[in-house]
C-alpha atoms as one frame of an Amber mdcrd trajectory, in Angstrom:
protein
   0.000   0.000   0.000   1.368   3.574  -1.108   1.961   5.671   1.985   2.110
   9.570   2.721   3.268  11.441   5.960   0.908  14.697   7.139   2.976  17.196
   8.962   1.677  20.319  10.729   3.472  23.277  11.849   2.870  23.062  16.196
   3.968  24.707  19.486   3.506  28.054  17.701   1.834  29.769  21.287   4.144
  31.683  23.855   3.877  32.323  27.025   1.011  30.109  28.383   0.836  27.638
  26.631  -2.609  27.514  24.977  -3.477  24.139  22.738  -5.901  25.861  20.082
  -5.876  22.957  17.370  -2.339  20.946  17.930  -4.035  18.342  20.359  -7.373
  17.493  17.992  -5.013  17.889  14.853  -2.412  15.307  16.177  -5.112  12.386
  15.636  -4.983  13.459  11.943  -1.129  13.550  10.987   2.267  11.558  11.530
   5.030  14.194  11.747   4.549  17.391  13.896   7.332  20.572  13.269   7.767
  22.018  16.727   8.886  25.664  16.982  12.267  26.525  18.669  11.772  29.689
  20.390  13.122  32.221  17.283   9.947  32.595  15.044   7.446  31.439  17.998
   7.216  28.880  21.098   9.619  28.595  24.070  11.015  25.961  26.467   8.023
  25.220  27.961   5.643  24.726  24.906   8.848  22.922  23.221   8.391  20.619
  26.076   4.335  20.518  26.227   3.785  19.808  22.425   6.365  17.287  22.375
   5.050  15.321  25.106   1.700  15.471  23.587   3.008  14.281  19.773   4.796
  11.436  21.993   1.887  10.549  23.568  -0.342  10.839  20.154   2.240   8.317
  18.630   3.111  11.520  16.376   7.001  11.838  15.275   8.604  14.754  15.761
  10.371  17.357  14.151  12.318  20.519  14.976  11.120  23.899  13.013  13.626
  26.306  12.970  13.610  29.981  11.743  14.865  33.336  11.812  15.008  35.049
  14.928  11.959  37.314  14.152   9.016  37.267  16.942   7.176  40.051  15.376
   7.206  39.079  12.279   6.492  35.514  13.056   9.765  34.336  10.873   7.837
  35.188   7.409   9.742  38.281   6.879  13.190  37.878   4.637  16.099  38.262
   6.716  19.815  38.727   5.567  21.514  36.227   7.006  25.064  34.755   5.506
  25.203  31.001   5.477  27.493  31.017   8.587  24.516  32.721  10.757  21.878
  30.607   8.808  23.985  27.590  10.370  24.455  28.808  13.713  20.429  29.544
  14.395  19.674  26.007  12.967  22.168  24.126  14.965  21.128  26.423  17.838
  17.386  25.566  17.477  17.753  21.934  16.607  20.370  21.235  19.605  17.515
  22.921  21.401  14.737  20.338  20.152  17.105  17.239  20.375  17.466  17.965
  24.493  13.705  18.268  24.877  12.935  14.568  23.040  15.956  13.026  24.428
  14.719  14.092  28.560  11.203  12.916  27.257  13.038   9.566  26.673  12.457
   9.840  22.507  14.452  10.834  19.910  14.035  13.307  16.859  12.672  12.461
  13.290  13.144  15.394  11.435  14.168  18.859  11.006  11.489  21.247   8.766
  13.009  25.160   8.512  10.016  27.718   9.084   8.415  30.442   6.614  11.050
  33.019   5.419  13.778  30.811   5.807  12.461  27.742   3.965  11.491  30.075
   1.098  14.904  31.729   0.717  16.914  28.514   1.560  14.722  26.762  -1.204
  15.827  29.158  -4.055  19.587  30.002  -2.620  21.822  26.950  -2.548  24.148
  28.599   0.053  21.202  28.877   2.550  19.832  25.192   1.442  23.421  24.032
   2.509  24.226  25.598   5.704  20.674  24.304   7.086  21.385  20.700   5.851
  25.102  20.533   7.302  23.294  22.148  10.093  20.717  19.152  10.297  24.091
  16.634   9.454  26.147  17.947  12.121  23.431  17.917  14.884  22.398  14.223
  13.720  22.598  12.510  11.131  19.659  10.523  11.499  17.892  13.269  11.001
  15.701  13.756   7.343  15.628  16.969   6.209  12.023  18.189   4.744  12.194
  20.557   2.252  10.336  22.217  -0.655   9.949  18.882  -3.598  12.459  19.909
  -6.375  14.040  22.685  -4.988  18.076  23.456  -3.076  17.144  22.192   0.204
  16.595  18.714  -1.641  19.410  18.925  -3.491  21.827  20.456  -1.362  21.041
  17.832   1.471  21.166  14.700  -1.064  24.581  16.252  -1.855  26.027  16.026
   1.966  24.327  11.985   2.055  21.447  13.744   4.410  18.267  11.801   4.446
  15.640  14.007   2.488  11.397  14.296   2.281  10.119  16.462  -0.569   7.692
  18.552   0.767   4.340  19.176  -0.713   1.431  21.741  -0.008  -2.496  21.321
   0.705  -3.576  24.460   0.861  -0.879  26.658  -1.118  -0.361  27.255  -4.938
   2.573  27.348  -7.218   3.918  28.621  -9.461   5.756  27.120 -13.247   8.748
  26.654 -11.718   7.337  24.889  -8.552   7.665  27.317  -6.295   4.910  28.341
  -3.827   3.093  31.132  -4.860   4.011  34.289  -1.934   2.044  35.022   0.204
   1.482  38.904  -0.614  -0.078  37.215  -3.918  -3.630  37.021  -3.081  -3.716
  34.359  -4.782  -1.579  32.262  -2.496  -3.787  30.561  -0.450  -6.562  27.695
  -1.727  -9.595  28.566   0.789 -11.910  25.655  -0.875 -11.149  22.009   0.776
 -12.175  20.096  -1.869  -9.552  21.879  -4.375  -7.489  21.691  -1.695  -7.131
  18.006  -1.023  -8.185  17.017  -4.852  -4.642  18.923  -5.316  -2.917  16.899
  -2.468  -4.289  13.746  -4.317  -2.771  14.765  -7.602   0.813  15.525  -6.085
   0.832  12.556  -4.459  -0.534  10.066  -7.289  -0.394  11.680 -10.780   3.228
  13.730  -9.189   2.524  16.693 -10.821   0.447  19.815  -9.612  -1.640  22.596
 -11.808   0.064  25.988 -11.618  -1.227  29.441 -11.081  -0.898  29.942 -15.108
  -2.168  26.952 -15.993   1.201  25.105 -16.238   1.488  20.875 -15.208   4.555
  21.243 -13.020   6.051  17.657 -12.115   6.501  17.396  -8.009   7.484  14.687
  -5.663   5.528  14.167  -2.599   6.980  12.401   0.354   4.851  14.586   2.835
   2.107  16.840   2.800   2.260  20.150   4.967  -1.596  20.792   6.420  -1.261
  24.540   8.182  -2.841  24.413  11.825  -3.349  27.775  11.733  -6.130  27.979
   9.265  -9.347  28.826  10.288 -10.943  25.210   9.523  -7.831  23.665   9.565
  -9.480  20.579  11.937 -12.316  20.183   9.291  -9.699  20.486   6.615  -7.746
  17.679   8.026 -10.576  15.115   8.724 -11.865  15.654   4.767  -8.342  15.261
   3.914  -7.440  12.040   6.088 -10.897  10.360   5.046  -9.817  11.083   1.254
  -6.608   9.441   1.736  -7.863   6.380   3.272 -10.424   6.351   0.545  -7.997
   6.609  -2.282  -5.964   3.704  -0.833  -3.417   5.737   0.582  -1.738   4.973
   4.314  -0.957   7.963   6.640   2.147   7.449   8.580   5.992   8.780   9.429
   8.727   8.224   6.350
């Protein structure tokens, strides 16, 4: 049977630590990306959500970014390569204490918003986050936008990989995600939305903003758990899945 992992962005709270959707929406993925304390999250919620994926039989991932609380990591920053390295190895050193005191150990290692988006277009970037992932453990898989320099860059260092698909984004020809300042970024309709996640993950190609069939590799499927009906969203998707033939679980 053909298999997909669901990951969700989690732990994105501060302060205290309030659960919104991470606890219903950890019935309805495999991999969870837990914030580090730069773009959102602290010690404490680092801690919390972890427990809970452990206890949810959830794997679980670090989710680095830049050090931007305000902006909540989307906004470009100009790091060099050298500073890209030393907040990833900073953030993921971070994660790999928390799951080794819980008595667990860490799957993955998914870079947040601004810094996933420049590291999958700048090789430089794409490299000093995968030696980052490497050096910390390398055990680790590194997920990463399907076709683009965070694949490639990793494959090139002999660092697991996961191309990384998207349910409710779009992209563009050259299968990239369409920004987020395009209003046109986000698919608000769940049945376009998982119909699209189907496509990627069986036909590997996905329909572009202009039109375009853009080939894609899908190892695992980003749902956003900060969407308004991002609970619904994932129950429609996870009952499509199983209905296509499709198994949900960890790569």
């Amino acid at each position: 049977m053909q298999s997909i992992d669901l990951n969700c962005d989690m732990g994105e709270s501060f302060g205290a630590w309030t659960i919104g959707n991470d606890e219903a929406l950890m019935n309805y993925i495999s991999s969870a990306n837990i914030a580090c304390g730069f773009h959102a999250g602290d010690a404490g919620i680092m801690r919390k959500t972890a427990l809970l994926a452990l206890q949810k039989g959830v794997s679980i991932g670090a989710h680095p970014g830049f050090p931007d609380l305000q902006g909540f990591g989307r906004r470009n920053m100009a790091l060099n390569p050298q500073e890209v390295y030393d907040i990833c190895i900073y953030q993921v050193g971070a994660m790999l204490n928390v799951v080794k005191a819980l008595g667990t150990t860490l799957h993955h290692v998914k870079p947040h918003g601004a810094l996933y988006n420049m590291a999958a277009k700048d090789a430089r970037l794409a490299n000093a986050i995968a030696q980052a992932t490497k050096d910390s453990n390398t055990d680790l898989i590194l997920y990463g936008l399907s076709g683009s320099f965070l694949i490639s860059e990793a494959e090139k260092i002999g660092l697991q990989t996961a191309s990384e698909v998207f349910a409710d984004r779009t992209y563009q020809n050259d299968g990239s995600l369409t920004p987020r300042t395009q209003i046109n970024a986000l698919i608000e309709d769940t049945n376009i939305a998982v119909n699209q996640v189907v496509r990627m993950i069986k036909d590997k190609t996905v329909v572009s903003t202009d039109g375009s069939i853009v080939p894609i590799n899908a190892d695992t499927v980003c749902i956003h758990g900060d969407g308004t009906h991002a609970l619904e969203f994932a129950k429609v998707l996870m009952d499509k899945l199983k209905a296509e033939g499709l198994l949900v679980k960890a790569l």
